[in-house]
C-alpha positions in Angstrom: -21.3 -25.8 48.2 -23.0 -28.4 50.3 -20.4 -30.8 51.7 -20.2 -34.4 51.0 -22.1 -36.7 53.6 -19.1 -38.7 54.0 -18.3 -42.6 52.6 -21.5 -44.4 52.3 -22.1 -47.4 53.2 -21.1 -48.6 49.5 -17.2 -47.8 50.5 -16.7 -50.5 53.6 -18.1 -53.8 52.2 -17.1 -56.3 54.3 -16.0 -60.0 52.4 -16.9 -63.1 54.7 -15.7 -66.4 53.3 -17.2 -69.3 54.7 -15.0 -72.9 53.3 -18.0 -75.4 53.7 -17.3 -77.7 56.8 -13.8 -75.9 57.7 -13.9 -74.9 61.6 -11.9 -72.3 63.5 -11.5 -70.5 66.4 -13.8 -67.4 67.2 -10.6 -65.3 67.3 -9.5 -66.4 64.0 -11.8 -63.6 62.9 -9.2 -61.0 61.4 -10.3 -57.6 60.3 -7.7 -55.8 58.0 -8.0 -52.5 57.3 -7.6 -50.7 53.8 -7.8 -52.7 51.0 -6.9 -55.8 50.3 -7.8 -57.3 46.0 -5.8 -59.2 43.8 -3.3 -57.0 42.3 -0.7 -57.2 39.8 2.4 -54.8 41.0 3.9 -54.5 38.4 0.8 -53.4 36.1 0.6 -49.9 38.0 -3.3 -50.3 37.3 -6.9 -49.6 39.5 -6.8 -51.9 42.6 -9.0 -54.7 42.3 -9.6 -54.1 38.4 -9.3 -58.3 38.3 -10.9 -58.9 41.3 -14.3 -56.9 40.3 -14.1 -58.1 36.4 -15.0 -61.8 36.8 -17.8 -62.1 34.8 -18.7 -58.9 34.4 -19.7 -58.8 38.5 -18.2 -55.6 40.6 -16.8 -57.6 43.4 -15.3 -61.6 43.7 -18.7 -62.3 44.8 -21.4 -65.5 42.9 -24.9 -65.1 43.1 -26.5 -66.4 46.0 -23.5 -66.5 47.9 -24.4 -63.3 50.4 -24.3 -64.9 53.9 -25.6 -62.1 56.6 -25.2 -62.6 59.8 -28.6 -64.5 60.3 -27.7 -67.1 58.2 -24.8 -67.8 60.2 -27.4 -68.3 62.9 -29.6 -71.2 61.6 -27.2 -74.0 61.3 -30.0 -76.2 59.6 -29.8 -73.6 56.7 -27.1 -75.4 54.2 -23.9 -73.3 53.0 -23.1 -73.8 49.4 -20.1 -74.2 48.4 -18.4 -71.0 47.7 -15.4 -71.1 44.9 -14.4 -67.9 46.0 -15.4 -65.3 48.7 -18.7 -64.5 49.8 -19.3 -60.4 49.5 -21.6 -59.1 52.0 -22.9 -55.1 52.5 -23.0 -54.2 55.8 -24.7 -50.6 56.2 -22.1 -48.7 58.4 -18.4 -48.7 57.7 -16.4 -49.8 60.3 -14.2 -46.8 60.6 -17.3 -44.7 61.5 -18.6 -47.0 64.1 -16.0 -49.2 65.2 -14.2 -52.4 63.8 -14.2 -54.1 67.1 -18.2 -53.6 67.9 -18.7 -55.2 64.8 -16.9 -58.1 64.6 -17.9 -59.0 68.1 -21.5 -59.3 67.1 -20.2 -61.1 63.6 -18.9 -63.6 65.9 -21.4 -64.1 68.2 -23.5 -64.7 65.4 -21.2 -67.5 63.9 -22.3 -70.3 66.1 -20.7 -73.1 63.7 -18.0 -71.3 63.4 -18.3 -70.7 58.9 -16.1 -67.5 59.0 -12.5 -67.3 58.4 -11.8 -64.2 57.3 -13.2 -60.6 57.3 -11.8 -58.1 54.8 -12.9 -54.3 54.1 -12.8 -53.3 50.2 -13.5 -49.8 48.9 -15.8 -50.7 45.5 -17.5 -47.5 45.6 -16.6 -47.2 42.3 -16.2 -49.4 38.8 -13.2 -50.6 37.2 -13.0 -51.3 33.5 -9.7 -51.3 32.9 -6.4 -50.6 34.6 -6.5 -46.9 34.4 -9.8 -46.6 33.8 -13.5 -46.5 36.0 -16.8 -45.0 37.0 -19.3 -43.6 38.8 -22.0 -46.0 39.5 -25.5 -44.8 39.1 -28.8 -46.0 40.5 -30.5 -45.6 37.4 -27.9 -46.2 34.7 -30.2 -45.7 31.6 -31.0 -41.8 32.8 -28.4 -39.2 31.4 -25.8 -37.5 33.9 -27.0 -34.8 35.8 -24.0 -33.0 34.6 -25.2 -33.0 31.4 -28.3 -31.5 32.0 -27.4 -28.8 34.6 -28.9 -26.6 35.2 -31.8 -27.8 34.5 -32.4 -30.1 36.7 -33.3 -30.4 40.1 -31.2 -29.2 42.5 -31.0 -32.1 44.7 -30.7 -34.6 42.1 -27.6 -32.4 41.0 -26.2 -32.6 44.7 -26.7 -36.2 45.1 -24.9 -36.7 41.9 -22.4 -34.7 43.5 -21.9 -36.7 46.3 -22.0 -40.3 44.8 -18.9 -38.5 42.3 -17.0 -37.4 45.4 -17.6 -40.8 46.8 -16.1 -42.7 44.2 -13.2 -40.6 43.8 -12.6 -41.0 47.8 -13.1 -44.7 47.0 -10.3 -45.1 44.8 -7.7 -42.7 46.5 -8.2 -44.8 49.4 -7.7 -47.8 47.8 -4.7 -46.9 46.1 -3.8 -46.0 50.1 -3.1 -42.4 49.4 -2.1 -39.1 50.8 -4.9 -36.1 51.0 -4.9 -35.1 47.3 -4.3 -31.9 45.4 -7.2 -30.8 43.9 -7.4 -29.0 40.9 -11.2 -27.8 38.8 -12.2 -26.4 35.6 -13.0 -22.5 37.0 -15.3 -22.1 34.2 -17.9 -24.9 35.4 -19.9 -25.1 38.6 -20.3 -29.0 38.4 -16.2 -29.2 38.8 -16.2 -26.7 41.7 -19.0 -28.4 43.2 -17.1 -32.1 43.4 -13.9 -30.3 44.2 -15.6 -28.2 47.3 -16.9 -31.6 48.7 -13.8 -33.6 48.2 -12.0 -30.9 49.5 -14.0 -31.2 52.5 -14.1 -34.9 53.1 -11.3 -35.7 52.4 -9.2 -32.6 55.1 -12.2 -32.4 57.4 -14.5 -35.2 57.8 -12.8 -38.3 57.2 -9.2 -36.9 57.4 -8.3 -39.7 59.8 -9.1 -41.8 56.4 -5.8 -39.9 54.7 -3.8 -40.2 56.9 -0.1 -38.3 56.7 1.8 -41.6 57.2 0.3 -42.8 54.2 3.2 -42.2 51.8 6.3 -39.8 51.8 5.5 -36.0 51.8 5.6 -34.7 48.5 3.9 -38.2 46.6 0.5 -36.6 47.1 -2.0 -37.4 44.4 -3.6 -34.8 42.0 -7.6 -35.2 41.4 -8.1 -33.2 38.1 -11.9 -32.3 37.9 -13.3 -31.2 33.9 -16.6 -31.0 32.8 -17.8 -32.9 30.0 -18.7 -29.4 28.5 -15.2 -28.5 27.6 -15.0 -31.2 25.0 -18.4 -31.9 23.3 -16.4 -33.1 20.2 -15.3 -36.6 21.3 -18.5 -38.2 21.9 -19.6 -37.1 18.7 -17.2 -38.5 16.5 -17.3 -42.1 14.7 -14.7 -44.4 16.0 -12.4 -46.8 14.7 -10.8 -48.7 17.3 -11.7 -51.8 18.8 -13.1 -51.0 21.8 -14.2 -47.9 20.8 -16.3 -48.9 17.6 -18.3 -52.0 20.2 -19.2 -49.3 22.1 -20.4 -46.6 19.5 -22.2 -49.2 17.1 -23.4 -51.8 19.4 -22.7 -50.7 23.3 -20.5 -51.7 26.0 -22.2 -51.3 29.5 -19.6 -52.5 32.0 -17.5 -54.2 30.1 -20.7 -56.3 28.6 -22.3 -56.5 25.1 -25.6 -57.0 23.6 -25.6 -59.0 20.4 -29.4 -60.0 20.7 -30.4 -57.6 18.4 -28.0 -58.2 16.3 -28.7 -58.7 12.6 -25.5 -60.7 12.0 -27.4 -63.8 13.7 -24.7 -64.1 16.7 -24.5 -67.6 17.5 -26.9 -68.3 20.8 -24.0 -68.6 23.4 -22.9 -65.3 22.1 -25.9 -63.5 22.6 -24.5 -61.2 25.5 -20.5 -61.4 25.9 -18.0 -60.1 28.1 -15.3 -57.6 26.8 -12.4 -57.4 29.4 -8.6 -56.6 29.1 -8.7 -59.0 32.0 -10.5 -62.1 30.9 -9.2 -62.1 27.6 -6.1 -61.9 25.9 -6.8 -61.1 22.5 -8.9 -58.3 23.5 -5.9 -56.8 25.3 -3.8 -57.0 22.5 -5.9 -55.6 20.1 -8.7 -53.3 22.1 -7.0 -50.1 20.6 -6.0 -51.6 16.9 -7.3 -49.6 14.1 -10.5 -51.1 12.2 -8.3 -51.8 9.2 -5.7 -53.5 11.2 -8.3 -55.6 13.2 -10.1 -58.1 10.3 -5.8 -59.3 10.0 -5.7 -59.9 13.4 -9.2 -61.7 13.6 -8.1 -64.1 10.8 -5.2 -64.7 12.5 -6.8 -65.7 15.1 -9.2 -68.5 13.5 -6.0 -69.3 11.7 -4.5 -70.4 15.0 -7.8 -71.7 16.5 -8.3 -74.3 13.0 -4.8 -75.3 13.4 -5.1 -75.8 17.0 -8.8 -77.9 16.4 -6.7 -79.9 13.9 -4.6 -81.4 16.1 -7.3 -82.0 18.8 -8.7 -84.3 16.2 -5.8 -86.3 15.4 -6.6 -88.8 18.1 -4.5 -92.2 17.4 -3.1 -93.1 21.0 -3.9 -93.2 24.7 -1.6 -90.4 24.4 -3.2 -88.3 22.2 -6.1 -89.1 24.2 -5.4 -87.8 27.3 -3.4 -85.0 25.9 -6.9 -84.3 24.1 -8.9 -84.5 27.4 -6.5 -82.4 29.6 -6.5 -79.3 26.9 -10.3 -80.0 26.2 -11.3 -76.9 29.0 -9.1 -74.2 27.3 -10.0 -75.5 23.7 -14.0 -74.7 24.7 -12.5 -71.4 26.4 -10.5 -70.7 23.0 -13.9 -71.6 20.5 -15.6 -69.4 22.7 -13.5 -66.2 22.4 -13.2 -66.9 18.6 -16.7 -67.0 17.9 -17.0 -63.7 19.8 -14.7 -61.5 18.2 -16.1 -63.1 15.0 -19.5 -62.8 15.9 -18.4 -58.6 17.0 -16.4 -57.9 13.7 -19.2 -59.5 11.3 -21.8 -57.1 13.0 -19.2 -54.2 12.9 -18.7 -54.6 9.2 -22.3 -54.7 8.6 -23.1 -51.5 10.1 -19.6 -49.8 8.7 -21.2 -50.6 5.0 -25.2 -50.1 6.0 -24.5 -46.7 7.5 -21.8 -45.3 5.0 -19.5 -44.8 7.6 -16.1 -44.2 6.1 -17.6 -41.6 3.9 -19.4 -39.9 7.2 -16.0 -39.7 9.4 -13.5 -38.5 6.7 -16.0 -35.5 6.8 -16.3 -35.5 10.7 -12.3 -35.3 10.5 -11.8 -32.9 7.7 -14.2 -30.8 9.2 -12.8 -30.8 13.2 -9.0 -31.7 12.2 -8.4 -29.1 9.5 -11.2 -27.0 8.3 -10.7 -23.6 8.8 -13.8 -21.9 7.1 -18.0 -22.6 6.7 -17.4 -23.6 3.5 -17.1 -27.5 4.1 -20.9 -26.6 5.3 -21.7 -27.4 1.3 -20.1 -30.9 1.8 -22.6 -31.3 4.7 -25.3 -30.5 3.2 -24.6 -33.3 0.5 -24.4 -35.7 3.1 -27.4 -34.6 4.6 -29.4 -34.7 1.4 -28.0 -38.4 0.6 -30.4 -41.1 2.3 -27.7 -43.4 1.9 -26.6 -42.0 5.4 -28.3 -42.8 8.6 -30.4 -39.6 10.4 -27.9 -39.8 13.4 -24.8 -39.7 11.7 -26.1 -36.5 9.9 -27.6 -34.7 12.9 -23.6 -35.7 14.2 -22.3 -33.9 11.2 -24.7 -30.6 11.7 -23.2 -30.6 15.4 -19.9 -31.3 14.9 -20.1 -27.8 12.4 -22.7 -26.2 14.7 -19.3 -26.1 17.6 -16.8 -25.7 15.0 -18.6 -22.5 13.7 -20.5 -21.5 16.3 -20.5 -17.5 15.0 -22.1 -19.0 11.4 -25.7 -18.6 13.1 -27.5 -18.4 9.2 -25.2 -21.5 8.0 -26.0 -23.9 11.1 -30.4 -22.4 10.5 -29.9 -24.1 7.2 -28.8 -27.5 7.9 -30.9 -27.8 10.6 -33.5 -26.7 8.5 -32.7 -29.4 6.1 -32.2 -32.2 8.4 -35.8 -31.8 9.1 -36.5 -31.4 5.4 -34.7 -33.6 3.8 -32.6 -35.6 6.1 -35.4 -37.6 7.8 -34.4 -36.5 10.9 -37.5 -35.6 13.7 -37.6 -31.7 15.3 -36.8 -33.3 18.8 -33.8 -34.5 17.3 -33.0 -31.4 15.3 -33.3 -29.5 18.8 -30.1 -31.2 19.7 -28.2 -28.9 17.7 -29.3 -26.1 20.0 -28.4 -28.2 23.1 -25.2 -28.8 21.9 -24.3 -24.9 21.6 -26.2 -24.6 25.2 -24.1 -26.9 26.8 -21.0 -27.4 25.2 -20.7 -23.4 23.3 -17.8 -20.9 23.5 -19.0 -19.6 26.7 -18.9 -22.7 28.3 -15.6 -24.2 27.6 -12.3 -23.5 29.1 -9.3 -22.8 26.9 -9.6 -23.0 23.3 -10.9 -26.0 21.7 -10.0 -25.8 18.5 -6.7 -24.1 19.1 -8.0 -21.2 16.8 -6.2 -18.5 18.6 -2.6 -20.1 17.6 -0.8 -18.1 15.5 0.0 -18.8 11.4 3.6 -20.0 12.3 2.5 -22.3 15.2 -0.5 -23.9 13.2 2.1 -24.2 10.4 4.7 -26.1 12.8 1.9 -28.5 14.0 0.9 -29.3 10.0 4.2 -30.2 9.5 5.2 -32.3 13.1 1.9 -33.9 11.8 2.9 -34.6 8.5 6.3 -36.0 9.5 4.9 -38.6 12.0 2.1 -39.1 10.3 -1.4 -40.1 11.4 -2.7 -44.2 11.7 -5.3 -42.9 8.9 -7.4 -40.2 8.3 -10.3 -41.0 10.0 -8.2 -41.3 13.6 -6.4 -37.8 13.2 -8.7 -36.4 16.2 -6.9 -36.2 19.7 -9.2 -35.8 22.3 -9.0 -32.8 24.7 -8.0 -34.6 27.7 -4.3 -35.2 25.8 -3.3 -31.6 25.4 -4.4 -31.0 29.4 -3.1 -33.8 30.7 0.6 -32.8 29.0 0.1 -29.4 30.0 -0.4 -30.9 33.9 2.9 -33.4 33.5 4.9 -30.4 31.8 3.4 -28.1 35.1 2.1 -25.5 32.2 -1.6 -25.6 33.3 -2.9 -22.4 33.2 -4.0 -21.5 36.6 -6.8 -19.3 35.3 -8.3 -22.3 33.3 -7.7 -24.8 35.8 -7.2 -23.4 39.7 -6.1 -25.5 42.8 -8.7 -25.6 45.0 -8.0 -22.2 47.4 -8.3 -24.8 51.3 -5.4 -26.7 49.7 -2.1 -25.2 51.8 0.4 -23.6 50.0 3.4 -25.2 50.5 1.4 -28.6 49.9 0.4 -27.4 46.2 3.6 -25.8 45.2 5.7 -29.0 46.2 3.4 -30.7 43.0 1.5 -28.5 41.5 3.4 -25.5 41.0 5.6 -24.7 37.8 8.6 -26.5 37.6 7.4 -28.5 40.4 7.9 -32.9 40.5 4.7 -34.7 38.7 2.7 -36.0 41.1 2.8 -40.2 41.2 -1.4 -40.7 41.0 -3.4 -38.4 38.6 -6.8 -39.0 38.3 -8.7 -37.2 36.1 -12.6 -36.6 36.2 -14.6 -35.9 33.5 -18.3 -34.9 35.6 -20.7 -36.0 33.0 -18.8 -39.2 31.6 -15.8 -40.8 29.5 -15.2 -41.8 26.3 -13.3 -44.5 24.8 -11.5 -42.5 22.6 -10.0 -40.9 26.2 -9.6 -44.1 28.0 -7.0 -44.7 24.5 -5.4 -41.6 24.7 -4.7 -41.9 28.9 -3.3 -45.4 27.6 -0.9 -44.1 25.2 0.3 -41.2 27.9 0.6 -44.4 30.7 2.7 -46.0 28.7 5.1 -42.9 27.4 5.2 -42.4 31.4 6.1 -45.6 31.9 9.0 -46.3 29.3 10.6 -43.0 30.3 10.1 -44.3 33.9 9.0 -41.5 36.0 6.5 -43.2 38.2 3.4 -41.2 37.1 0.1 -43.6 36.5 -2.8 -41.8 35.6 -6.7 -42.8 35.9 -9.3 -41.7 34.4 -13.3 -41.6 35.3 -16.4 -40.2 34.9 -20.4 -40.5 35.1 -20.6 -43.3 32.8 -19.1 -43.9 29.1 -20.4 -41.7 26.4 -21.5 -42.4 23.0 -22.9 -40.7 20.7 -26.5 -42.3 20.8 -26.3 -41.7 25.1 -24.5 -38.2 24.7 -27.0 -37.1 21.9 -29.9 -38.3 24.2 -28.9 -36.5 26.9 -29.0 -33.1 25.2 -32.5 -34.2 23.9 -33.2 -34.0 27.5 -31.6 -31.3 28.4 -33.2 -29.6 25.9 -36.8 -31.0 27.1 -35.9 -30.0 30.8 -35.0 -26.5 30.0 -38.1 -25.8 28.0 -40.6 -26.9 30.6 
């Protein structure tokens, strides 16, 4: 395994704020190690997750606010006002070549004396949410390299590697941690190979980083490492959550949408909006609501907006004036967010109703949630013949089966034979069936899927838990893989031979956490190499919150190489495909 280069420059960026005419002392300059974001305690969430989500930008920083050191030099160059701090990237971090080299030549430079404050933030990676972020890629519209492996190159793969390895070191720093326990999916060599390098940077060549004072002994952290391979069913499916359905139907790239293209006719300061848990309250509130649920809650909400724009024009007094004047700011900020989630559910409806939707996914769910024989492969084929339905969702269908019923070899020939027939559905598409079993097949995942090898009695004892809860609807019934692991790793019932700790991690270290019947470990992050789903992001969610009402102290993260949908995860197979066949 080639080791990780170490933190690049992308994990010490170094905050100068500069307060117009302000003027201090040269030894003012204060350098703070670690990190240092805005942080609610009490939310138990990424570090920074506010801090990085203003606007959709990664760090507090404006554009056109970067002041380098020469700037600081030429005092007839202005200094805008800055609101907030000024991010700059400086190309070493200081822990590899010394804080106080550094911040002599920062202040030799600062000849009117601008800088206040210096501060060191780890951003080597991208928060969405509280437990939630990613990997960022120099090229974000190209698929994961993880999803194409192994055919691609080599380097590319290692590089990929190494940015993964990065991030993760990113965020264990920031959350000032321990050296972490490190766990990998045996069956893949994209796990080991991200596991291997943390491993080594993080107990070799920037040990100093994790220090053993961080924390009490035993409140190590566990980095999980999957690949997307074990769960090719998520990404596939058709969602009905908030968040979840943006991201499918439209797309969510960093917490931003895309209405241009639109055929709703968004209004034009809604062209491209900003979806954040942060930002907005009503998205926090409702991000994992069921599409059913949701239209109530939007009316709702332009109940209370009307009501609210009532009384802002019931102006009789000087009173009533200035009352109207001083709200005016969070009235705009309030039309703005209504016209949003209005302007997302009216295109969300459109494309539920234009694409046949509800009739696709009560099929995607019958067929992963309860079918137990290639039967339901008629069904399909009805869909597939019907060009009511949209060629994606049908080539979803064919896959979804093609995993499910991987063995029915003559049964999967024919409905690929007839998506190209009569499905309307291109032979480079079509070939994505064959990815999918290439990629994401029985010899590639680790345990069992589908649960197939539980016996009558146990399958019968699940039907009826399930019946006596119940299920939101039938077209959410679907839990994602990354639910039944992560209970197995709480419980301490992970099956060693699935999911091994890394062999360099000491023994008494790993069975203090890891072992069975061992203490939970207080940070879990989980990796999926390859990417996330939203669907996941819910499910770690609803596992956060169960951890924290039974108040154990356990907060879990989650990332990966991106967030899938189907359209990006379905593309990337199409490439896989075309990679392995030249």
């Amino acid at each position: 395994a080639r080791p990780s280069e170490g933190l690049r420059a992308e994990n010490g960026v170094q905050g100068v704020r500069a307060e117009g005419a302000a003027r201090g002392r040269r030894d003012e300059v204060v350098h703070q190690h670690g990190l240092h974001a805005e942080r609610d305690p009490e939310a138990g969430g990424l570090p920074g997750g506010e801090h990085r989500q203003r606007g959709g930008r990664q760090a507090a920083a404006h554009e056109g606010d970067m002041l380098p050191a020469p700037v600081l030099q030429q005092p007839a160059v202005p200094v805008p006002p800055l609101p907030g701090a000024a991010v700059q990237r400086v190309p070493p971090i200081l822990h590899e070549h010394g804080a106080d080299s550094y911040l002599e030549d920062l202040a030799s430079a600062d000849g009117e004396e601008l800088v206040k404050q210096v501060h060191e933030y780890y951003v080597d990676y991208l928060v969405l949410d509280a437990h939630l972020f990613t990997v960022p890629k120099p090229m974000p519209k190209l698929p994961s390299c993880f999803l194409c492996a192994p055919y691609v190159d080599r380097q590319a793969l290692l590089a990929e590697v190494d940015r993964t390895v990065e991030a993760i070191a990113a965020l264990l720093l920031s959350l000032k941690a321990r050296k972490p326990i490190i766990r990998y999916q045996r069956s893949s060599d994209s796990a080991y190979q991200i596991a291997e390098s943390l491993y080594r940077l993080s107990y070799f060549q920037c040990e100093s980083l994790f220090a053993t004072e961080r924390g009490r002994l035993g409140s190590e952290p566990m980095v999980v490492v999957v690949d997307r391979c074990s769960d090719p069913i998520t990404p596939l499916l058709s969602q009905w959550t908030y968040q979840a359905m943006v991201h499918e139907l439209v797309g969510i790239e960093n917490n931003r949408v895309d209405l241009t293209h639109a055929a709703s006719r968004a209004p034009k300061d809604q062209k491209q909006v900003v979806l954040s848990a942060y930002q907005d309250p009503f998205f926090r509130e409702q991000m994992y609501r069921n599409y059913g649920d949701l239209g109530l809650e939007i009316k709702h909400l332009v109940d209370s907006f009307q009501s609210q724009s009532a009384m802002n024009h019931n102006i009789q007094s000087i009173e009533d004036m200035q009352r109207f004047v001083e709200n005016y700011p969070e009235f705009r900020s309030q039309q703005g967010n209504v016209s949003k989630h209005v302007a997302l559910m009216t295109e969300l409806s459109r494309l539920v109703e234009e694409r046949n939707l509800m009739t696709v996914s009560e099929l995607e769910q019958e067929l992963v949630c309860n079918a137990t024989s290639a039967s339901i492969a008629d069904e399909i084929l009805g869909v597939v013949q019907d060009p009511a339905v949209h060629g994606e969702d049908k080539l979803r269908l064919v896959m979804l089966f093609a995993i499910k019923f991987e063995r029915e070899s003559d049964t999967i020939r024919r409905l690929t034979a007839a998506l190209a027939d009569r499905g309307g559905v291109s032979a480079r598409k079509c070939a994505a069936v064959r990815g999918v079993l290439d990629y994401g097949g029985i010899g590639r995942r680790s345990g069992d899927l589908f649960a197939s090898d539980a016996s009558f009695l146990s399958r019968a004892k699940q039907s009826a838990v399930k019946g006596l809860k119940g299920v939101d609807n039938v077209y959410t019934q679907h839990q994602p893989l990354v639910a039944a692991l992560l209970d197995q790793v709480l419980r301490g019932k992970v099956k060693d031979a699935d999911y091994p700790v890394h062999s360099g991690i000491p023994a008494a270290l790993a069975d203090s956490i890891a072992g069975k019947g061992a203490a939970t470990p207080r940070d879990l992050i989980l990796v999926i190499a390859g990417g996330i789903t939203y669907e996941e992001a819910r499910a770690v969610e609803a596992i956060n919150a169960a951890q924290a009402q039974a108040q154990t102290g356990t907060r879990i993260f989650l990332g990966g190489n991106g967030v899938l949908n189907s359209k990006a995860f379905i593309a990337a197979l199409e490439e896989r495909v075309r990679a392995e066949n030249m």
